[in-house]
KOLKE-785512 format. One record per residue (C-alpha): residue in three letters; x, y, z. Coordinates in steps of 0.1 Angstrom, whole numbers, padded with zeros to 4 digits, always signed. Layout:
# KOLKE-785512
ALAXYZ;...
//
This chain:
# KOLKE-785512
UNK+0361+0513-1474;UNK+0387+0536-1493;UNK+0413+0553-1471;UNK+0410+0593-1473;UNK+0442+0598-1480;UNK+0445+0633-1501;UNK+0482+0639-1510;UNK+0486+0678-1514;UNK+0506+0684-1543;UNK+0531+0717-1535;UNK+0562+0724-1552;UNK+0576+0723-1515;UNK+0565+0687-1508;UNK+0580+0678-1543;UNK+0611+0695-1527;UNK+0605+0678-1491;UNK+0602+0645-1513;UNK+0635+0646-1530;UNK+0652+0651-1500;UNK+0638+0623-1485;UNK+0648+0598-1518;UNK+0686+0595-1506;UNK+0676+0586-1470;UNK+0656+0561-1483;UNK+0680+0549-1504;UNK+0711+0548-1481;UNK+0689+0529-1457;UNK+0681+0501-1483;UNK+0719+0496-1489;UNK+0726+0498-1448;UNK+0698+0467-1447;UNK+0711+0451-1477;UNK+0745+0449-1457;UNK+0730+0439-1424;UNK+0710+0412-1444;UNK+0745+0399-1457;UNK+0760+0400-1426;UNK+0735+0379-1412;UNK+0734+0354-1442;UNK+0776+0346-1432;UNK+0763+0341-1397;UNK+0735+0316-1404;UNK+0764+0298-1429;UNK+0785+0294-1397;UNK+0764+0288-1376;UNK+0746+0264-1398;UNK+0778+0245-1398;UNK+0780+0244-1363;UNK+0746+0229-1367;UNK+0753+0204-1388;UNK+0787+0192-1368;UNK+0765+0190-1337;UNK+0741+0168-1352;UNK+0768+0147-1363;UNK+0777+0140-1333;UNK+0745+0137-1320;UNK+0739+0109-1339;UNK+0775+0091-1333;UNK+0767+0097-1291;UNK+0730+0079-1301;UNK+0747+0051-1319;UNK+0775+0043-1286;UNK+0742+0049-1267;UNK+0724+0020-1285;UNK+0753+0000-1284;UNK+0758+0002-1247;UNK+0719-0002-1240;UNK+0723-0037-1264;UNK+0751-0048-1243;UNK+0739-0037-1210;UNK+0707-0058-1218;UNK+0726-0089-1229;UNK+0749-0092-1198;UNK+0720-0085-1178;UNK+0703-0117-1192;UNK+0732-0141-1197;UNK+0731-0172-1169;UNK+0757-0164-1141;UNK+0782-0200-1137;UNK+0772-0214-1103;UNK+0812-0229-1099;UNK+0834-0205-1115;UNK+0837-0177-1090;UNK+0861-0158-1110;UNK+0837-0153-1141;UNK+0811-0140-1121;UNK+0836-0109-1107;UNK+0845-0103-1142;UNK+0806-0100-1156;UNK+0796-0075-1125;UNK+0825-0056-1137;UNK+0817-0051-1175;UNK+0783-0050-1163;UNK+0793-0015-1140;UNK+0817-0003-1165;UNK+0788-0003-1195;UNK+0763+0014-1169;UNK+0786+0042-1162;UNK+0800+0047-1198;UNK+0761+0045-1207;UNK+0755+0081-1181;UNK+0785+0094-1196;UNK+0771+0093-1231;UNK+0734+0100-1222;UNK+0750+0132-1203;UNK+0766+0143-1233;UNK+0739+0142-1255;UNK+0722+0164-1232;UNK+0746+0188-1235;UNK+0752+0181-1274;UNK+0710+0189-1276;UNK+0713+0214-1254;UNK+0741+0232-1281;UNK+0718+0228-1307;UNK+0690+0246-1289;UNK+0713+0270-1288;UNK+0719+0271-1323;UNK+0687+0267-1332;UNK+0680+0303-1314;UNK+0708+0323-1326;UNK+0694+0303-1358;UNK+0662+0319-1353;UNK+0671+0356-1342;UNK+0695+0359-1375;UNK+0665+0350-1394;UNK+0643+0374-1384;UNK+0668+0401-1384;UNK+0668+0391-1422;UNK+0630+0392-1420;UNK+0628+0430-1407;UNK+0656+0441-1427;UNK+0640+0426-1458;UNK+0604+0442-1445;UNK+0625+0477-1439;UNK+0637+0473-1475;UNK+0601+0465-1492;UNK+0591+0497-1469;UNK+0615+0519-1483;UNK+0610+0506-1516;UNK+0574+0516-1517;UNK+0577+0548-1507;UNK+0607+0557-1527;UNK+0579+0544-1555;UNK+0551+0564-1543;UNK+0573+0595-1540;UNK+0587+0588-1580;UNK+0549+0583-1589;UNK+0537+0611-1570;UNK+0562+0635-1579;UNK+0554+0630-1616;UNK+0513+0633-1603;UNK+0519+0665-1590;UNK+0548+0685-1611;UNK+0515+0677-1635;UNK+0490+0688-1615;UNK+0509+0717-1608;UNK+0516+0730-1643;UNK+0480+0725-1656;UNK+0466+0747-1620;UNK+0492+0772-1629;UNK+0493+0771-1671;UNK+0453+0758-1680;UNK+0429+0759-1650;UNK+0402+0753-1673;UNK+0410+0719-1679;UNK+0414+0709-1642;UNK+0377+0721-1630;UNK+0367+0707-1661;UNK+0379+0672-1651;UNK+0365+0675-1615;UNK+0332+0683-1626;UNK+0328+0654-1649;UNK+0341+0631-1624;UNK+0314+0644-1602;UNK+0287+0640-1626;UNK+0302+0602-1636;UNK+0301+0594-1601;UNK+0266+0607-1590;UNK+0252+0598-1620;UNK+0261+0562-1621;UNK+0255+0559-1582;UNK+0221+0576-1588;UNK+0212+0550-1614;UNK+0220+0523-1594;UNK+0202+0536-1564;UNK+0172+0552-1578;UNK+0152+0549-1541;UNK+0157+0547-1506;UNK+0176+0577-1505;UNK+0191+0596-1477;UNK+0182+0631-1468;UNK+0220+0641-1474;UNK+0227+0620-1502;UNK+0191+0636-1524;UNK+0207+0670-1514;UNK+0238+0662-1526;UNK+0221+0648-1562;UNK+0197+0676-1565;UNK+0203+0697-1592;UNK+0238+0688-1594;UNK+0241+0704-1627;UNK+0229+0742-1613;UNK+0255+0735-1581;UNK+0281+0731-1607;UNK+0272+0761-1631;UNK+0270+0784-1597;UNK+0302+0771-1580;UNK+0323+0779-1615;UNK+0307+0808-1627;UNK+0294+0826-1598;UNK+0265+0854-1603;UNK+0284+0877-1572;UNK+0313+0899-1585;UNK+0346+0885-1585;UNK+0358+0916-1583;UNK+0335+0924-1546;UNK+0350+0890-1531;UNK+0385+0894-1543;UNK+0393+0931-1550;UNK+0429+0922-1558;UNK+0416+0898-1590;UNK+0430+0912-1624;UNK+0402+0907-1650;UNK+0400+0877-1672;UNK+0433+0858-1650;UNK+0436+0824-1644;UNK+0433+0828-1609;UNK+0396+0831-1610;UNK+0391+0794-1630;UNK+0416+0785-1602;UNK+0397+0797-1574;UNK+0368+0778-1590;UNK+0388+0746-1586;UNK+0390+0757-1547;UNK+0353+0759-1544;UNK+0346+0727-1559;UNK+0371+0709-1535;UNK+0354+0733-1503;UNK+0322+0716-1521;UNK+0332+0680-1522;UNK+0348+0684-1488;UNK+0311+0699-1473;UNK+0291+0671-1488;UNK+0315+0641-1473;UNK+0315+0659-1438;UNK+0278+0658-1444;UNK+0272+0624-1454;UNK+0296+0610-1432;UNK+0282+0624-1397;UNK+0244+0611-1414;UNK+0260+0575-1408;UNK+0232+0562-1432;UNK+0254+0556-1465;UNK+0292+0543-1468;UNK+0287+0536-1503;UNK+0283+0570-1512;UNK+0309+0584-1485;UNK+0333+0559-1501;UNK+0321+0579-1534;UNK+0333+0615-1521;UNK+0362+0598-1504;UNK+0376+0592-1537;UNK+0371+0623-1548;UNK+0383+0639-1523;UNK+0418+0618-1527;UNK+0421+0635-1562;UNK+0421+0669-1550;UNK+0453+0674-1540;UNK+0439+0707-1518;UNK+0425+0702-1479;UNK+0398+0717-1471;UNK+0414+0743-1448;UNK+0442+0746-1476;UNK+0448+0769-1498;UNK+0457+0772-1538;UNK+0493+0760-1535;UNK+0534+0783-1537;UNK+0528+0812-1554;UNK+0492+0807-1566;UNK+0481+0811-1528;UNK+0445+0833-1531;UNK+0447+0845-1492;UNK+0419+0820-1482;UNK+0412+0783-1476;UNK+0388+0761-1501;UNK+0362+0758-1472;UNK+0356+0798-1471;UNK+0357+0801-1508;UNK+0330+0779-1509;UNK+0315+0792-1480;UNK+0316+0832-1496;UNK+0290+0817-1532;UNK+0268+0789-1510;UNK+0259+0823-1489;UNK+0247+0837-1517;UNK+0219+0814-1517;UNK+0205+0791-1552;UNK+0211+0759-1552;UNK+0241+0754-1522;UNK+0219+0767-1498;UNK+0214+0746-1470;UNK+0188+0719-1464;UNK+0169+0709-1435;UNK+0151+0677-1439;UNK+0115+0689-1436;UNK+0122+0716-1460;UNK+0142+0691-1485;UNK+0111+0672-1484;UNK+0090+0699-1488;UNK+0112+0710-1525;UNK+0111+0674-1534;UNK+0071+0676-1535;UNK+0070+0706-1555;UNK+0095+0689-1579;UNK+0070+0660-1582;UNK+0038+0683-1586;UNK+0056+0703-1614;UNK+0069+0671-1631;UNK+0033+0657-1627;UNK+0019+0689-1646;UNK+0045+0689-1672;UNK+0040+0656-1684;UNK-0001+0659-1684;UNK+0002+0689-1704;UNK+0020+0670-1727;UNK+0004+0638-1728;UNK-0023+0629-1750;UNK-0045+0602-1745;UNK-0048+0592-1782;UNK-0013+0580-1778;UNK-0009+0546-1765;UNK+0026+0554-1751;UNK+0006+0584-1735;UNK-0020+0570-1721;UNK+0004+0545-1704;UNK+0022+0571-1690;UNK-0005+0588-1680;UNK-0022+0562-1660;UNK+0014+0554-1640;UNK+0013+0593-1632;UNK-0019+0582-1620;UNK-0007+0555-1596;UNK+0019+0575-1584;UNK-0002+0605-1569;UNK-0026+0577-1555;UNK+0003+0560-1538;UNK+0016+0596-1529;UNK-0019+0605-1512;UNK-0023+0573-1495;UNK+0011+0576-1481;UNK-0002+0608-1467;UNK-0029+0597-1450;UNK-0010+0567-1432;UNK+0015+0590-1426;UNK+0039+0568-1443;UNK+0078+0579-1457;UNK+0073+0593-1491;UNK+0099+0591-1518;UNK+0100+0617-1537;UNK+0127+0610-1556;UNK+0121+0582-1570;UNK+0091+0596-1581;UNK+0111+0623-1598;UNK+0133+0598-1611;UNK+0104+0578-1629;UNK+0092+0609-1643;UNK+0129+0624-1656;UNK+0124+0593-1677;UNK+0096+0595-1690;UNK+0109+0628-1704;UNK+0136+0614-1717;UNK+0118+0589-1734;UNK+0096+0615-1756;UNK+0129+0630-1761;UNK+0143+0607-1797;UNK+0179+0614-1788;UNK+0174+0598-1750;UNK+0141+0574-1762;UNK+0165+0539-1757;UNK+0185+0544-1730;UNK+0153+0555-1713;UNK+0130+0525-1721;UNK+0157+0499-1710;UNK+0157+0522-1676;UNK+0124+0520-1666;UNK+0127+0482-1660;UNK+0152+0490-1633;UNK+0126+0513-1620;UNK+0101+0487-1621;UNK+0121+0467-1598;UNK+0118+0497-1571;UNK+0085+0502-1576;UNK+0070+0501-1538;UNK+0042+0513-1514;UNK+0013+0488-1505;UNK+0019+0458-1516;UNK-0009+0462-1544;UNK-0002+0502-1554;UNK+0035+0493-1556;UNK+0034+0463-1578;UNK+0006+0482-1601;UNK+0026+0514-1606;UNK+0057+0487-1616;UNK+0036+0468-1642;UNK+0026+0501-1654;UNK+0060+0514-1657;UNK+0069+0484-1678;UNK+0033+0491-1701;UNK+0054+0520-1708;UNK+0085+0507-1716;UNK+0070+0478-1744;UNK+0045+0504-1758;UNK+0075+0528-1762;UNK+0095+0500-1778;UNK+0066+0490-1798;UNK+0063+0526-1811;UNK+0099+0533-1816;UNK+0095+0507-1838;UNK+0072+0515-1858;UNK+0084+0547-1862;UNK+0114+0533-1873;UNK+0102+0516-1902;UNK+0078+0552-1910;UNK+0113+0565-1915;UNK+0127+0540-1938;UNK+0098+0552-1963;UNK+0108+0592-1955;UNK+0080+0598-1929;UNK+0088+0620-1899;UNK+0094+0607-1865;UNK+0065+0610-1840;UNK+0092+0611-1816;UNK+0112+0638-1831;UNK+0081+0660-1831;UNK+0072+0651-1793;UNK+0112+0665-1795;UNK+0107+0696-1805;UNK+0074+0703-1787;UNK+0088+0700-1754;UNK+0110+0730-1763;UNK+0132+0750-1745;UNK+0115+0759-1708;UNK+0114+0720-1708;UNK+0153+0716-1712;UNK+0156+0740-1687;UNK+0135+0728-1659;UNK+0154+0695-1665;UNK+0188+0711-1658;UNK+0174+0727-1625;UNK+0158+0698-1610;UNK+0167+0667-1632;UNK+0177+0635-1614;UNK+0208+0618-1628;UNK+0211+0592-1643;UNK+0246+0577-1663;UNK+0239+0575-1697;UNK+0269+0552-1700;UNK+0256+0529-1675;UNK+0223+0518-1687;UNK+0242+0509-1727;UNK+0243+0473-1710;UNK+0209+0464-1695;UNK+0189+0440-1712;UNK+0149+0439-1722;UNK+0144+0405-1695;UNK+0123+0428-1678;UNK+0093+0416-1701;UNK+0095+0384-1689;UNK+0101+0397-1647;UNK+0067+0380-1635;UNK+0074+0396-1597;UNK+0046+0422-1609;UNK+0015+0403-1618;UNK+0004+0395-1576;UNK-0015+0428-1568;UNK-0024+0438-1604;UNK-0052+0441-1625;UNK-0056+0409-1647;UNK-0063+0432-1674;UNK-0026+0452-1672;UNK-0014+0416-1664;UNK-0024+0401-1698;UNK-0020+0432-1718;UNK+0017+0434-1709;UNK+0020+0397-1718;UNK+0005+0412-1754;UNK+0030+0441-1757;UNK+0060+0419-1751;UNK+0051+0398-1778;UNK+0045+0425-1799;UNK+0078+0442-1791;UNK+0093+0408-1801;UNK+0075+0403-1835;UNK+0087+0444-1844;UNK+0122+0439-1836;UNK+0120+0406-1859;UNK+0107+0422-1885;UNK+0135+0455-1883;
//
């Protein structure tokens, strides 16, 4: 998990951060000095060391001597008629046993030195150690001020000088973000994190161009000033901070509170702070925010039963949209109209077992299906629906049909789109481009209030092995089963011949 660690960028930190640079810098040359200081110590005393081993070693060898003699007066026959020889050998024999606990006694004191040593040894060492881990320390913060400093002198200029470029940049983050994370996690949603997705796009549009007066909530506001993109920038940081506090207390999704944690880290503003120096607006991001989610839209507040309760209407006017549109002479059509089929069977059956229904994902496979009448989306849309196969659930027969039929969908689209292609290559019109148009405006409008997300970028890379994903055929019809078999070989023999 990411550290929340949001720097706040002030012209009086940059200040509070230069002061600090010649601390930081005196106290690297005060433990480069104690580290040579030490170094002469461990040369002397590494000398000493050495010396004492020497002499260790000599005491060892007199030791081994006396131990060899010791033994061989010890063993030697004793003359039974020279009375005089036999004083003599007791004598050499008492002399080598006392010269023996002399030596043995001062190699215990010659080991005992070294021990010594060998612990003033030591505690110079790790004096080197800290001083060297004090150095690396101050290093790295007299790097992270140098980097951060540049960061923010930056950040500061484009706040004061082009505001419109900053909130620019935080709102594409936080489409990139949700919409790749969306993509990849198309069900099994949390209640906090669907609010969070849901109509993203309208949050956005309200939070920078707010329908209230600016003038009402900030009577001081000249007309047409910078300060009012600037205040912008503090809602959307008030808005990022709300939905981590959110998602966070749910406990039910670290991937996606790791998400808003690094946004939040590029904010530079807490959210009880305020627009930094001069540029200070009198209030904190958090009641900006606060002051256009009380006006209601799409920041109002959630509760789970009533989340649910949007999501279903989403679904039932997604569900009419699309069978207004369909036609059933259409092959890609009539595919799509039999998954939208599947789904409100799942969704009633659901009901009556009083199972968890996921809306969203429902939404999500029918945003695509949009986007697949749509030319300019058609693709990126097709590839999709195989990862929406893949999350295709509900009973275990329901589920796998409405993910074989999603994938009818996707090799009759193909197929199609194909075909069409080559139509073009002769000057026909594109069936596709006319489904375009006919979807018109209120279309392209109801998909910016209530579109899921889904990274455009992201999807450039899947592949089309979803033709050959066999996890579907248990629990379908043998018919679907075999005609799917059909379509991918069709799809194969199109793309051959274009």
């Amino acid at each position: 998990m990411p550290l929340l660690e949001n720097v706040i960028y002030s012209q009086e930190a940059i200040k509070l951060w230069s002061e600090e640079l010649p601390h930081l810098e005196s106290r690297i040359a005060e433990e480069e000095q104690v580290i040579k200081s030490e170094k002469l110590q461990l040369t002397r005393l590494n000398e000493q060391l050495n010396h004492l081993k020497s002499q260790i070693a000599n005491l060892q060898t007199l030791i081994s001597i006396q131990e060899d003699l010791q033994h061989h007066h010890h063993h030697s026959p004793f003359p039974h008629h020279h009375h005089h020889t036999f004083n003599t050998v007791v004598t050499v024999n008492v002399d080598t046993i006392s010269s023996l606990i002399t030596l043995r006694t001062d190699l215990a004191n010659l080991r005992l030195n070294k021990n010594r040593l060998l612990d003033d040894l030591a505690s110079h060492k790790q004096q080197i150690t800290r001083s060297r881990k004090e150095i690396a320390q101050a290093e790295a913060r007299i790097s992270w001020i140098k980097n951060h400093t540049v960061k923010a002198q930056h950040f500061l200029k484009i706040l004061r000088e082009n505001p419109v470029t900053l909130v620019q940049s935080l709102q594409e983050k936080i489409l990139k973000k949700f919409f790749d994370y969306e993509y990849n996690h198309p069900a099994g949603l949390s209640p906090r994190v669907r609010i969070c997705l849901l109509a993203i796009h309208a949050k956005l549009e309200q939070l920078c161009t707010p329908a209230v007066n600016p003038s009402r909530l900030y009577p001081d506001l000249e007309a047409n000033s910078s300060q009012s993109v600037q205040i912008s920038y503090l809602r959307l940081c008030g808005f990022i901070w709300e939905m981590y506090w959110q998602v966070k207390h749910e406990e039910r999704n670290e991937e996606f509170t790791n998400l808003l944690i690094e946004l939040i880290n590029e904010l530079h503003i807490d959210e009880d702070g305020d627009l930094p120096d001069d540029l200070r607006s009198g209030k904190t991001a958090d009641a900006h925010f606060q002051e256009i989610k009380n006006e209601g839209g799409f920041l109002a507040d959630l509760t789970n039963p009533a989340l649910l309760m949007l999501e279903s209407t989403i679904v039932k006017q997604k569900l009419h949209t699309l069978r207004n549109y369909l036609t059933p002479q259409n092959s890609v059509h009539a595919s799509m109209a039999y998954a939208l089929q599947l789904i409100e069977d799942e969704i009633a059956l659901k009901k009556e077992e009083n199972e968890t229904i996921d809306y969203h994902f429902y939404t999500a496979v029918m945003d695509d299906f949009l986007r697949i009448l749509n030319p300019q989306t058609h693709h990126e849309a097709v590839k999709y629906l195989g990862k929406l196969a893949e999350y295709a659930s509900g009973t275990p027969s329901l589920g796998k049909k409405i993910g074989g039929a999603l994938l009818m969908v996707a090799g009759l689209a193909i197929l199609t789109a194909s075909i069409v292609g080559l139509a073009a290559t002769f000057g026909g019109s594109s069936f596709f481009s006319a489904c375009g148009i006919a979807l018109g405006l209120s279309l392209l409008q109801f998909e910016v209030a209530f579109g899921s997300l889904f990274a455009i970028s992201a999807v450039a890379g899947c592949g089309l092995t979803f033709f050959g994903n066999q996890t579907f055929n248990q629990g379908k019809r043998q018919g679907l089963s075999q005609e799917l078999v059909t379509i991918q070989e069709q799809c194969q023999e199109s793309y051959t011949m274009n």
